[in-house]
C-alpha positions, 0 to 999 in steps of 0.5 A, spaced: 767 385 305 761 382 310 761 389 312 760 392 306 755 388 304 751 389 311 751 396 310 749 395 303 743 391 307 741 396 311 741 401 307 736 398 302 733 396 308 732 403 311 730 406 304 725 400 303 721 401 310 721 408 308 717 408 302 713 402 305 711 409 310 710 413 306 706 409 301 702 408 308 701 414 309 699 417 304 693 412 303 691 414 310 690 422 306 697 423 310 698 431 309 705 434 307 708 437 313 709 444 313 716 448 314 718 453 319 716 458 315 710 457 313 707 456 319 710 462 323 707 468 322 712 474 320 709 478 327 713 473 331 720 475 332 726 473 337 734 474 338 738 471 341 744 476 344 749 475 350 752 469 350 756 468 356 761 462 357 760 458 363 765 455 368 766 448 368 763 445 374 763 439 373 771 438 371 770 434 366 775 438 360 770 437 354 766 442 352 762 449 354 756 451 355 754 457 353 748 462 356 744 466 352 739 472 353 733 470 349 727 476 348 722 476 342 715 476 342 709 472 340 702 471 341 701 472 349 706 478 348 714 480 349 718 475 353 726 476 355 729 470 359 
């Protein structure tokens, strides 16, 4: 029962501080940010291609790390790493 009402608290508590930022940055004139979308231009494109599993050097059993081929292009050219 404690923990349950200390979530409830810390709930409330994160909502509040929430709307205390908001309620500050608006006024502050504060602008509504921007999606991924609306920000990049349509002649920027990339893939992502090759995904190449690695060995697990360090030994430790969990995971993977995968390597990809990126190519693209954007506002200085085209790019493949």
């Amino acid at each position: 029962m404690i923990v349950h009402n200390n979530k409830d608290q810390a709930r409330h508590g994160l909502i509040k501080e929430i709307e205390r930022l908001k309620a500050q940055s608006d006024a502050a004139g504060g602008e509504v940010a921007q999606g991924f979308e609306d920000v990049t231009p349509a002649g920027l494109v990339w893939s992502v291609r090759d995904p190449v599993v690695l060995p697990d050097t360090a030994g430790l059993g969990i995971g993977k790390v995968v390597k990809y081929t990126v190519s693209g292009s954007d506002s200085e050219g085209t790019f493949s790493m």
